[in-house]
N, C-alpha and C positions, 0 to 999 in steps of 0.2 A: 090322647085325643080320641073322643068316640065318633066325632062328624065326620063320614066316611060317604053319605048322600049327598055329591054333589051334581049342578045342572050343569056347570058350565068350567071348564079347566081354569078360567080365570080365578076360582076361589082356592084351588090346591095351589096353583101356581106363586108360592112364597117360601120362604125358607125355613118358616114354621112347621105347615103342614106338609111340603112332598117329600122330605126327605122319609117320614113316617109309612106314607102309601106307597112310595116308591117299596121300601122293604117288604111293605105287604103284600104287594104286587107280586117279586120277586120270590117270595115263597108262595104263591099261589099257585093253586095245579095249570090256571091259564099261564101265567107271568116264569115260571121255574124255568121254562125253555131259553127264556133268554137273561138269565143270571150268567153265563159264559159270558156274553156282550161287555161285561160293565165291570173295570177294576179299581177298586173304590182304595181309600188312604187308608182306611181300615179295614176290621172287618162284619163280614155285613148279617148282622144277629137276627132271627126271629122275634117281630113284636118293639122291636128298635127300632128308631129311625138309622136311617142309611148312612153311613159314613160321607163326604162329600167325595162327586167322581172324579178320581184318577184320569178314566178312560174311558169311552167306551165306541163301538160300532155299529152296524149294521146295515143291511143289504137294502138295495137300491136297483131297482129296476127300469130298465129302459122298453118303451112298446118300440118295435118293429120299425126300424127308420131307416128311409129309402137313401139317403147319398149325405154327402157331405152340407148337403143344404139344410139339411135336417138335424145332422147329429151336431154338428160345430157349434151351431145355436143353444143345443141344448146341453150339453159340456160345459158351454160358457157359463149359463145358468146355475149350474151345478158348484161350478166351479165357485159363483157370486153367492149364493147361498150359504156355502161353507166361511166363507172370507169374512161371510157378516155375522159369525159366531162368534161370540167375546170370550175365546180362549187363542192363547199362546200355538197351542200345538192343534194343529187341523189340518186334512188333506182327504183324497181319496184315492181311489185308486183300484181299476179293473183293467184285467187285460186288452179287454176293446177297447181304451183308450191310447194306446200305442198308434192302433191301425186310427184313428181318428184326427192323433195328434200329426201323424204323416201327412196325411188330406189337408189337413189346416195349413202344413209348412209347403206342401205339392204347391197348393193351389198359392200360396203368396208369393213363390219363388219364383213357379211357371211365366206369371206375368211380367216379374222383375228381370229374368232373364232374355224373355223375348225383348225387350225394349232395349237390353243391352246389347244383344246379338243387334237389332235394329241401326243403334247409333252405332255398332261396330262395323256394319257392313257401309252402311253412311259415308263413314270415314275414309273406311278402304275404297272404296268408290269414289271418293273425292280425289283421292290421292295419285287415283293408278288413273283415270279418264281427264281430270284435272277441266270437268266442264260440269257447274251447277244446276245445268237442266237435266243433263243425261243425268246427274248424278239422283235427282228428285222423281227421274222415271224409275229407273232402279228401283227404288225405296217406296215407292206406288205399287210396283208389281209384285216385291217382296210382300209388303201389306196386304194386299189380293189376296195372294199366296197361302198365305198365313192365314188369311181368315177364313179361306175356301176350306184349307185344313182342320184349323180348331174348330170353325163354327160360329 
């Protein structure tokens, strides 16, 4: 294949032609760098097209994000990106997504748990006062309470 001037990736993009650019890439003093990335069924020849890929990786950067408002969103994305690749085997995976996945489960629990403590206190207050008004004052002030703290 000598057509190697292309405008737009839509024309490589076939099973014809990328396997061939891909190898040529990959031996090129630009592309050499990231021949480690890529573990191919075969093996990957000079002037050959490329074996079809095994496997392959690489690095993904995040700009500077301020809280969980920010990163959970963009995780998610991350996450819906890779899901929509038509392979069997796919994942990612950085250490900052630990501390991210924490925030994710903090912030659903937090909510779930104050509404349990809520109905729990409810209850014990209905039981131990055994009076429905007192018992919805209670649970007004806790509410206050609560919100004066979280926010």
């Amino acid at each position: 294949n000598t057509k190697t001037n292309f405008s737009s990736w839509h024309q490589f993009a076939n099973e014809k032609d990328f396997p061939l650019l891909l190898s040529d890439f990959l031996f090129s003093s630009h592309g050499s760098q990231y021949k480690a990335n890529f573990k191919f069924e075969g093996e990957l020849i000079c002037n050959q097209a490329a074996p079809r890929i095994k496997a392959s990786k690489f690095k993904l950067g995040y700009f500077k994000l301020q809280g969980p408002e920010e990163h959970i969103p963009a995780r998610s994305t991350v996450t819906q990106v890779i899901n929509s690749a038509a392979s069997p085997y796919k994942f990612s995976h950085s250490k900052v997504y630990a501390a991210w996945e924490t925030d994710q489960i903090i912030g659903y629990e937090l909510w779930r748990n104050i509404g349990l403590a809520m109905v729990c206190v409810f209850c014990v207050t209905l039981v131990l006062l055994c009076n429905i008004q007192i018992c919805i004052m209670v649970i007004l002030i806790v509410a206050v309470t609560l919100t004066d703290i979280v926010g």
